[in-house]
C-alpha angles and dihedrals in degrees: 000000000000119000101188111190116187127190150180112208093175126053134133123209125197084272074091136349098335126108094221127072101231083255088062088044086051105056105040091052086061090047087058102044099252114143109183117043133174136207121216105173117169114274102334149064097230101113090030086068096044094049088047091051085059095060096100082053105050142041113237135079118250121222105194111212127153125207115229104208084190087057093048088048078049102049093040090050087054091044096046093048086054087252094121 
């Protein structure tokens, strides 16, 4: 037997850059099929609690993340001074 998983480990909500609120993102994930989804909205959890408070309502797991924009400057400064 099959036991597709599908799964979306970067998306952003309009707790930062995105264009969905996480319950759009939410909702159309399920509606997709996707069951783990993680938000990775720019330099804070907001959307990551929201989407957190929805879990009762909809049926995928959410995997709270949050993208540093001063660790990836960080991480691109090293790489690009051959110290990575």
């Amino acid at each position: 037997m099959s036991r597709d998983c599908f799964c979306d480990l970067h998306t952003h909500s309009t707790a930062s850059d995105g264009t969905d609120s996480p319950r759009e993102l939410a909702a159309n994930a399920t509606k997709l099929g996707i069951r783990i989804l993680a938000l990775t909205d720019h330099d804070n959890v907001n959307g990551v609690r929201e989407l957190a408070a929805l879990q009762s309502e909809v049926r995928i797991e959410n995997t709270p993340e949050y993208q540093s924009i001063e660790k990836e400057l960080e991480m691109l400064i090293k790489q690009e001074l051959g110290e990575l």
